[in-house]
Residue frames as a rotation matrix with the C-alpha (Angstrom) as fourth column:
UNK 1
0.773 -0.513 -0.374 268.56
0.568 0.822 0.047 55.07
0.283 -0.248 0.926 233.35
UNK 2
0.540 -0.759 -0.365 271.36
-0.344 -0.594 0.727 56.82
-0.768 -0.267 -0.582 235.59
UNK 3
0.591 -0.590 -0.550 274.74
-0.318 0.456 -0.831 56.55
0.741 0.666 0.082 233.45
UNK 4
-0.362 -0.801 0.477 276.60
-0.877 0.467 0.117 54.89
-0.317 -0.376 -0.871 235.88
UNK 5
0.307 0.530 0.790 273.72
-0.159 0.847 -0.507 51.92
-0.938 0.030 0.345 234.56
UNK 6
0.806 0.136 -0.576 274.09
-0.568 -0.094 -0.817 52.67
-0.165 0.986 0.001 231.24
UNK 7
-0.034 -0.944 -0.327 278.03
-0.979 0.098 -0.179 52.31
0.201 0.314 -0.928 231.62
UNK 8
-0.206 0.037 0.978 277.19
-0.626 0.763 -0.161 49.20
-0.752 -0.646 -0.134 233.16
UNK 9
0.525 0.844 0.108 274.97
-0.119 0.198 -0.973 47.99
-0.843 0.498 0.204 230.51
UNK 10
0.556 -0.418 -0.719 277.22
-0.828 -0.200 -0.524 49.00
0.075 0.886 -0.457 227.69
UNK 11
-0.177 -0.960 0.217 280.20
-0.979 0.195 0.066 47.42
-0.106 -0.201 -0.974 229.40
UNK 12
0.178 -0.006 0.984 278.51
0.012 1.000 0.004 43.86
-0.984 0.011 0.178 229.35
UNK 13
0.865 0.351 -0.358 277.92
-0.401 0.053 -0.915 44.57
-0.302 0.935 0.187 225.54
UNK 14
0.435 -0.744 -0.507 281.65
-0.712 0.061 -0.699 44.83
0.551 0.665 -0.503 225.51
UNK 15
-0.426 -0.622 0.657 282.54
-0.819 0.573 0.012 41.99
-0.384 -0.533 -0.754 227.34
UNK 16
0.325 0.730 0.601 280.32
-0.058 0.650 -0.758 39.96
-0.944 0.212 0.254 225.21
UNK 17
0.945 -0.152 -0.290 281.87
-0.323 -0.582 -0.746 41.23
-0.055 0.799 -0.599 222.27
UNK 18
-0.082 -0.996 -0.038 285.39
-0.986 0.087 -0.143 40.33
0.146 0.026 -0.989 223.49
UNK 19
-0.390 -0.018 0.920 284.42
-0.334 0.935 -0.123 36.74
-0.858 -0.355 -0.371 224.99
UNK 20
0.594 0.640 0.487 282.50
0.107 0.537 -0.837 35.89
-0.797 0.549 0.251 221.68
UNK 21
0.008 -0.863 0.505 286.39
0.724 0.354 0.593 36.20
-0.690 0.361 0.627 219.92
UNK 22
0.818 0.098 0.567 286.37
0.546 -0.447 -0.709 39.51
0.184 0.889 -0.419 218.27
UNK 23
0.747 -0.632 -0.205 289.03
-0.664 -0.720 -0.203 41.15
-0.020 0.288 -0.958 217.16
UNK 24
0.260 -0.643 -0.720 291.30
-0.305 0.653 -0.693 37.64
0.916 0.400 -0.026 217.44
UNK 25
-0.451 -0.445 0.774 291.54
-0.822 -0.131 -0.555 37.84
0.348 -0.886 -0.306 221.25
UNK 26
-0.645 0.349 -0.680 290.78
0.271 0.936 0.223 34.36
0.714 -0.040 -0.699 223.05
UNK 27
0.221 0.912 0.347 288.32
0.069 -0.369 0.927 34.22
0.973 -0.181 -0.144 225.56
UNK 28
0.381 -0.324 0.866 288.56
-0.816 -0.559 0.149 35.92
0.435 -0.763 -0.477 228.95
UNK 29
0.667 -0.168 0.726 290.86
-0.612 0.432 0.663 34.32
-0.425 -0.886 0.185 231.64
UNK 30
0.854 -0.393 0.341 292.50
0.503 0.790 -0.350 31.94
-0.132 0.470 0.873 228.59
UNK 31
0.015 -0.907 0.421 296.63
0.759 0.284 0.585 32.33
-0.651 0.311 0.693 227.39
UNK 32
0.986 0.166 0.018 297.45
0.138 -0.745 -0.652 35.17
-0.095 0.646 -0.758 225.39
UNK 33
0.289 -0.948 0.136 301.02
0.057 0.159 0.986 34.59
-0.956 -0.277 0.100 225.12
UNK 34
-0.654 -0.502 0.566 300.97
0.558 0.185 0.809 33.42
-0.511 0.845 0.159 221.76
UNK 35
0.517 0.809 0.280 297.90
0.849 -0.527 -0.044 35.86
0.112 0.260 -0.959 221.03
UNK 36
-0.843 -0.512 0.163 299.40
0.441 -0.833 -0.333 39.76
0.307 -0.209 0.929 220.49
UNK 37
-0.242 0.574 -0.782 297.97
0.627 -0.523 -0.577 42.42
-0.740 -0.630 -0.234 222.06
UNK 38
0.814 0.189 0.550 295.89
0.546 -0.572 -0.611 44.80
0.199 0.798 -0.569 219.02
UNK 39
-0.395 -0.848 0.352 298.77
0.889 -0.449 -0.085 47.13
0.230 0.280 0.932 217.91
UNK 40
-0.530 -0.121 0.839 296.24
-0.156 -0.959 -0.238 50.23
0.833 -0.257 0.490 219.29
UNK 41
0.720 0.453 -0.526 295.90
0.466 0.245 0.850 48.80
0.514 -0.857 -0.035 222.60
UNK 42
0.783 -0.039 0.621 297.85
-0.206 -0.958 0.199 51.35
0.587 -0.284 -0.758 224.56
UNK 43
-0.141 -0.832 -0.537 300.93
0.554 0.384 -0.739 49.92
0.821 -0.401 0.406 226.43
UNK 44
0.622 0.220 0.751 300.36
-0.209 -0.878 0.430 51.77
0.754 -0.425 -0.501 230.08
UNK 45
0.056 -0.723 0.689 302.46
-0.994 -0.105 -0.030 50.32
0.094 -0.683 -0.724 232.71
UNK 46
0.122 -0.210 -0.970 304.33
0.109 0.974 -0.197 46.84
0.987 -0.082 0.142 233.96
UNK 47
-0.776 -0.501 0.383 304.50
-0.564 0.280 -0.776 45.77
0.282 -0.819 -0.501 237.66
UNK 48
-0.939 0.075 -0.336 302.72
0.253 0.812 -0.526 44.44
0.233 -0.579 -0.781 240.28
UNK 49
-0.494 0.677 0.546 299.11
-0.511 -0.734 0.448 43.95
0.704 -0.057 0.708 240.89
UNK 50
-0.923 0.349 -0.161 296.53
0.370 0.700 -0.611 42.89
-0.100 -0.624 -0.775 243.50
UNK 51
-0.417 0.889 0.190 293.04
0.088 -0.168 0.982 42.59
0.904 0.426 -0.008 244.59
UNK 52
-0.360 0.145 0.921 290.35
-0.638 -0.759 -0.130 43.75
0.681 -0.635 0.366 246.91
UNK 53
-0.990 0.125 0.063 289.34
0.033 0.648 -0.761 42.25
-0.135 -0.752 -0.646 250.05
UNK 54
-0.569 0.773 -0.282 286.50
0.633 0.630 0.449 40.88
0.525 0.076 -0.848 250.67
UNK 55
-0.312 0.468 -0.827 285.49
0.698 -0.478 -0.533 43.83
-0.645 -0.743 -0.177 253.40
UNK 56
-0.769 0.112 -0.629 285.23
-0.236 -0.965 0.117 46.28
-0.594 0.238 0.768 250.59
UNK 57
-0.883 0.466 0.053 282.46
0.344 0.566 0.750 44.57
0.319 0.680 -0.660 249.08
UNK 58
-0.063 0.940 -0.335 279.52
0.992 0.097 0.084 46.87
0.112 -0.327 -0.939 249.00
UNK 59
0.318 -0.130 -0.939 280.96
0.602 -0.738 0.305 49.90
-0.733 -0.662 -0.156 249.74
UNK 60
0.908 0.388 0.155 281.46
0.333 -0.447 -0.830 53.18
-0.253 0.806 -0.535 247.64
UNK 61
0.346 -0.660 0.667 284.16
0.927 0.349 -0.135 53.53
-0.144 0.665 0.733 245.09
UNK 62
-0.477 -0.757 -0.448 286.08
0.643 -0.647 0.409 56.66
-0.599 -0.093 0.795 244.30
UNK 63
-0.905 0.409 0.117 283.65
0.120 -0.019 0.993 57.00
0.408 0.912 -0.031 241.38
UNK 64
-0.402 0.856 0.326 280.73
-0.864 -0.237 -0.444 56.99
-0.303 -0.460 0.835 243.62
UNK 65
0.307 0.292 -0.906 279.87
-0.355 0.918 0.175 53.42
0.883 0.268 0.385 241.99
UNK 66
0.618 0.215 0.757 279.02
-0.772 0.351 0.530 50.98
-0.152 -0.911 0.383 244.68
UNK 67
-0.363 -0.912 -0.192 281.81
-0.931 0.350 0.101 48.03
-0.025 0.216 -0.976 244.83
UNK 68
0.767 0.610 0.201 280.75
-0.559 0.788 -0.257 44.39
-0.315 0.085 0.945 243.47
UNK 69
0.228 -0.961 0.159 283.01
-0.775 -0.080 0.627 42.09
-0.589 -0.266 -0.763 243.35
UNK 70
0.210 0.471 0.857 281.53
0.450 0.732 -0.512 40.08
-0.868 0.493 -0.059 240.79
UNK 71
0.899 0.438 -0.010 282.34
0.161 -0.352 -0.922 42.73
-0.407 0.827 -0.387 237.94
UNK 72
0.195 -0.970 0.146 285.33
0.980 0.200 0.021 43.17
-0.049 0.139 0.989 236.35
UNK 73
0.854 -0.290 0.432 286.47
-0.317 -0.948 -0.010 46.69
0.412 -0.128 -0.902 237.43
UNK 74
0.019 -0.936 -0.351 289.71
0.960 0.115 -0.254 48.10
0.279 -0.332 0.901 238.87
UNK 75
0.910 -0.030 -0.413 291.47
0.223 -0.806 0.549 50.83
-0.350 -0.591 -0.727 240.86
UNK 76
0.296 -0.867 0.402 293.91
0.934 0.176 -0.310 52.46
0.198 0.467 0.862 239.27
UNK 77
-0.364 -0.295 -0.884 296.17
0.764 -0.638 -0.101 55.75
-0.534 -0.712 0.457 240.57
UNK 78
-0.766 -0.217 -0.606 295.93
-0.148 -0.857 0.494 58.32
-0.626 0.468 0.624 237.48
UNK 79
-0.796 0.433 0.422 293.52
0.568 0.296 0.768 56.89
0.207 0.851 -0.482 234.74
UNK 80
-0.612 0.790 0.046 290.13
-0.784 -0.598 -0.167 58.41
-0.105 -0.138 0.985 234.52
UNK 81
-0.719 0.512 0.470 287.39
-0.176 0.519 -0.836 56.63
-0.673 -0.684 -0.283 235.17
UNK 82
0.741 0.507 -0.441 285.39
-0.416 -0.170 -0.893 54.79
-0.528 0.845 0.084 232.77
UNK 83
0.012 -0.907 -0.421 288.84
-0.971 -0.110 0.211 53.92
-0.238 0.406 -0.882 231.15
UNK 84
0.916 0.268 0.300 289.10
-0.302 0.950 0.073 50.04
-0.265 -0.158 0.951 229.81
UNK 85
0.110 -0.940 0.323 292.08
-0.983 -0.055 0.173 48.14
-0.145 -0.336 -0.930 230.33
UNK 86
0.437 -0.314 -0.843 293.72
-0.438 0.744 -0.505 45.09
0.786 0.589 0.188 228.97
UNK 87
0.187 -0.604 0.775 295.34
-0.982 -0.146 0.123 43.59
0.039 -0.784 -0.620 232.17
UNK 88
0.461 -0.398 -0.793 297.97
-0.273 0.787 -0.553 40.54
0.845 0.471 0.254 231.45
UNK 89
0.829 -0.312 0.464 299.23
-0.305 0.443 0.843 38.53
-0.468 -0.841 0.272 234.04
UNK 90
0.372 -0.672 -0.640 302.94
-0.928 -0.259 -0.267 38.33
0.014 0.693 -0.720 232.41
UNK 91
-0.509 -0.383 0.771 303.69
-0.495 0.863 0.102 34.37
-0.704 -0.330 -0.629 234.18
UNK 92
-0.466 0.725 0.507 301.04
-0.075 0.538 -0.839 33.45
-0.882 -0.429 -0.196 232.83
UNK 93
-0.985 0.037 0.170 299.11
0.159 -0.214 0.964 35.10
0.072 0.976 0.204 229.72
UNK 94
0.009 0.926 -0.378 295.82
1.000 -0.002 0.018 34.82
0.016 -0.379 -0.925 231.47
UNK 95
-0.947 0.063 0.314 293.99
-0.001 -0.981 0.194 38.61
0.320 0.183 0.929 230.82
UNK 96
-0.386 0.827 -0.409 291.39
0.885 0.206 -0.418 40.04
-0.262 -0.523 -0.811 231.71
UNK 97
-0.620 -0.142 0.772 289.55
0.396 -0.906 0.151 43.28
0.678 0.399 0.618 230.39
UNK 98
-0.308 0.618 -0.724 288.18
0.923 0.008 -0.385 46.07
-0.232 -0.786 -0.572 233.24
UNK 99
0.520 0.629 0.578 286.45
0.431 -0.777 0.458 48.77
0.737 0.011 -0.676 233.59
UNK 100
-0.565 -0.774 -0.287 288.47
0.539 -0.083 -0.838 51.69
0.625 -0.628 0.464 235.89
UNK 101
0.287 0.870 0.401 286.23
0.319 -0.481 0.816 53.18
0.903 -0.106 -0.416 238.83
UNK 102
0.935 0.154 -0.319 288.12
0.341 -0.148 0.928 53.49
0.095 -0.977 -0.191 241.67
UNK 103
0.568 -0.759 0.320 291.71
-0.666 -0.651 -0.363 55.22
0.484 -0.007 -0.875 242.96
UNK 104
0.737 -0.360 0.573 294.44
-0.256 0.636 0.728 52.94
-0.626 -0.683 0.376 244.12
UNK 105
0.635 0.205 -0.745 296.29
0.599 0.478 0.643 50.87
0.488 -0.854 0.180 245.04
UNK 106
0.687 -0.297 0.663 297.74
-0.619 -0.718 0.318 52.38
0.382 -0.629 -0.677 247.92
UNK 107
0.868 -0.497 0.008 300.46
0.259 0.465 0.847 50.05
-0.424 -0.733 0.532 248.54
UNK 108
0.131 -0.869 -0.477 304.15
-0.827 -0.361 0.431 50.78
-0.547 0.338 -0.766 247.20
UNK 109
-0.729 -0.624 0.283 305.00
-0.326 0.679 0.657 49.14
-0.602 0.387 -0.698 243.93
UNK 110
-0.390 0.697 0.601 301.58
0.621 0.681 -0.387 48.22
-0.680 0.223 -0.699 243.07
UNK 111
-0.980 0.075 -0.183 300.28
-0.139 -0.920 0.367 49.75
-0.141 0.385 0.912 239.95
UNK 112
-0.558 0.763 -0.326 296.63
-0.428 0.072 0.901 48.18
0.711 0.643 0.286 239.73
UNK 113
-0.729 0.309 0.611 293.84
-0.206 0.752 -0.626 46.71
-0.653 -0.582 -0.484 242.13
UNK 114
-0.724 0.547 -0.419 291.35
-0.289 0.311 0.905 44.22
0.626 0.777 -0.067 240.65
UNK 115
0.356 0.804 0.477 288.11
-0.933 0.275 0.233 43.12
0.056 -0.528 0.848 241.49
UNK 116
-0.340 -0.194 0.920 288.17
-0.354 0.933 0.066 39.74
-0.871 -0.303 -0.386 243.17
UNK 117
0.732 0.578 0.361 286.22
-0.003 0.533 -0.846 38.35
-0.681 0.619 0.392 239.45
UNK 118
0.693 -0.639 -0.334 289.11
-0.603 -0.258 -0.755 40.07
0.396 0.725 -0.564 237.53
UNK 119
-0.032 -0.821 0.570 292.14
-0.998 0.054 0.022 38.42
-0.049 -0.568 -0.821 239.80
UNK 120
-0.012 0.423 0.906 290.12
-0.377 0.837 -0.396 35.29
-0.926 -0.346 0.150 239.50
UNK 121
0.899 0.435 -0.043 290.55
-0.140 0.193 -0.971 35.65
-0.414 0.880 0.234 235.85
UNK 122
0.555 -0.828 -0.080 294.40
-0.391 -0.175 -0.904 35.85
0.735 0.533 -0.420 235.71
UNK 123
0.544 0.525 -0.654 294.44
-0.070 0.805 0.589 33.90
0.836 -0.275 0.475 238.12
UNK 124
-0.383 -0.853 0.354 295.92
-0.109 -0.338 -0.935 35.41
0.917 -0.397 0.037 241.43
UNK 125
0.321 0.652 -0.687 293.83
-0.154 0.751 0.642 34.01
0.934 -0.101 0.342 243.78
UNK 126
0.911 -0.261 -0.318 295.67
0.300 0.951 0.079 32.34
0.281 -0.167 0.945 245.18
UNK 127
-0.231 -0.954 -0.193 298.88
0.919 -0.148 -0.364 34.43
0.319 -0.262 0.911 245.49
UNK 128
0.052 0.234 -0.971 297.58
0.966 -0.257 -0.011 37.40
-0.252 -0.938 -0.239 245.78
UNK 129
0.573 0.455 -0.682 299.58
-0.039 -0.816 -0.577 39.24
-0.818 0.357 -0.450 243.80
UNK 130
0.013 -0.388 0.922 301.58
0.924 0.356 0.137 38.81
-0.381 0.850 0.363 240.28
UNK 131
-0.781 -0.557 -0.281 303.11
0.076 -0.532 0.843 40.78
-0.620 0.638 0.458 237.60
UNK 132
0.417 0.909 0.025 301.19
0.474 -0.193 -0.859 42.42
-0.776 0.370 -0.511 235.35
UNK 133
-0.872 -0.293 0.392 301.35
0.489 -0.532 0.691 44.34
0.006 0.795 0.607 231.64
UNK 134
0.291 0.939 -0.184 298.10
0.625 -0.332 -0.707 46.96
-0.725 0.091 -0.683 231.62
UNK 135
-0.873 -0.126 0.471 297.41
0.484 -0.348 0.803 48.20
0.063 0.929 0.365 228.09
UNK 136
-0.510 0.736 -0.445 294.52
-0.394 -0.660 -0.639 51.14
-0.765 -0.151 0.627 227.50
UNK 137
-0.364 0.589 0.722 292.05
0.743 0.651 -0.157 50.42
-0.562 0.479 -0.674 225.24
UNK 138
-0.964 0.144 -0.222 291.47
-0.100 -0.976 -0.195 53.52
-0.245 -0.166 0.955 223.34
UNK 139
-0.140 0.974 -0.176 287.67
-0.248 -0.207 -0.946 54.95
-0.959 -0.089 0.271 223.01
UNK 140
-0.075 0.145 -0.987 288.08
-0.994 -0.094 0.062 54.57
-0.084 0.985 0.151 219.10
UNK 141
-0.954 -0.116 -0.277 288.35
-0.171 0.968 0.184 50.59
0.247 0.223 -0.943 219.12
UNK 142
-0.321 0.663 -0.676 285.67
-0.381 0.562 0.734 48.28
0.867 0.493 0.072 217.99
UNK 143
-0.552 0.283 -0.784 285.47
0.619 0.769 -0.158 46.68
0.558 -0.573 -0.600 221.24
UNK 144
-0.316 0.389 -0.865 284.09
0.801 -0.379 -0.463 49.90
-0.509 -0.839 -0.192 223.07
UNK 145
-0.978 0.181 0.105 282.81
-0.145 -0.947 0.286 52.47
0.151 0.265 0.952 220.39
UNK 146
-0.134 0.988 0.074 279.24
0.297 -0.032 0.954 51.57
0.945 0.150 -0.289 221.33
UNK 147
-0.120 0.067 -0.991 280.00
0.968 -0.212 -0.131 53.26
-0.218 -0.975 -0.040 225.30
């Protein structure tokens, strides 16, 4: 199995893991307002994010991972790849957790693109783009020590 599968593979584990209410966190896309972020989820940056078009669908990521807009991944400028991220929509509370595989965004101001599934979880859709809070997950937490 190549390890970009594997990572793949793993990553559902943890997204099964988080949607099936462990650690106290509701389930993806839901309010987290009155829900804290874990105390070693990483604080990494507030502003403004967006998502990819619809043209980049298919094409190869920074990572060499093909782009699917069905997974929850992201582009992010500095992180390393592989990285998992907490990304809060601050209006809102709606979160989402990704997976980082690609470099970006490339617009001024913006510190994050999501996949079109992630954006659909925090629900930007519609606007386009929205405030964000992106916290790291670190490699030691429960929700990813099986990657």
């Amino acid at each position: 199995m190549s390890l970009v599968r594997h990572q793949l593979c793993l990553f559902s584990v943890v997204v099964g893991l988080i949607a099936g209410g462990c650690v106290g966190l509701p389930p993806f896309g839901k309010h987290l307002t009155r829900h804290k972020v874990p105390q070693d989820f990483q604080f990494s940056a507030q502003g403004w994010a967006s998502y990819y078009d619809v043209r980049f669908q298919g094409r190869k990521t920074a990572s060499g991972e093909i782009y699917n807009d069905e997974e929850l991944t992201a582009a992010h400028p500095t992180l390393p790849f592989g990285t998992v991220l907490l990304v809060r929509r601050t209006a809102t509370g709606r979160y989402a957790i990704v997976r980082v595989n690609d470099r970006g965004p490339f617009v001024g101001g913006r510190i994050v693109d999501l996949s079109r599934s992630a954006a659909a979880k925090i629900g930007l859709l519609s606007a386009g783009i929205g405030r964000v809070e992106v916290f790291v997950i670190p490699p030691h937490h429960e929700l990813i020590a099986h990657l």
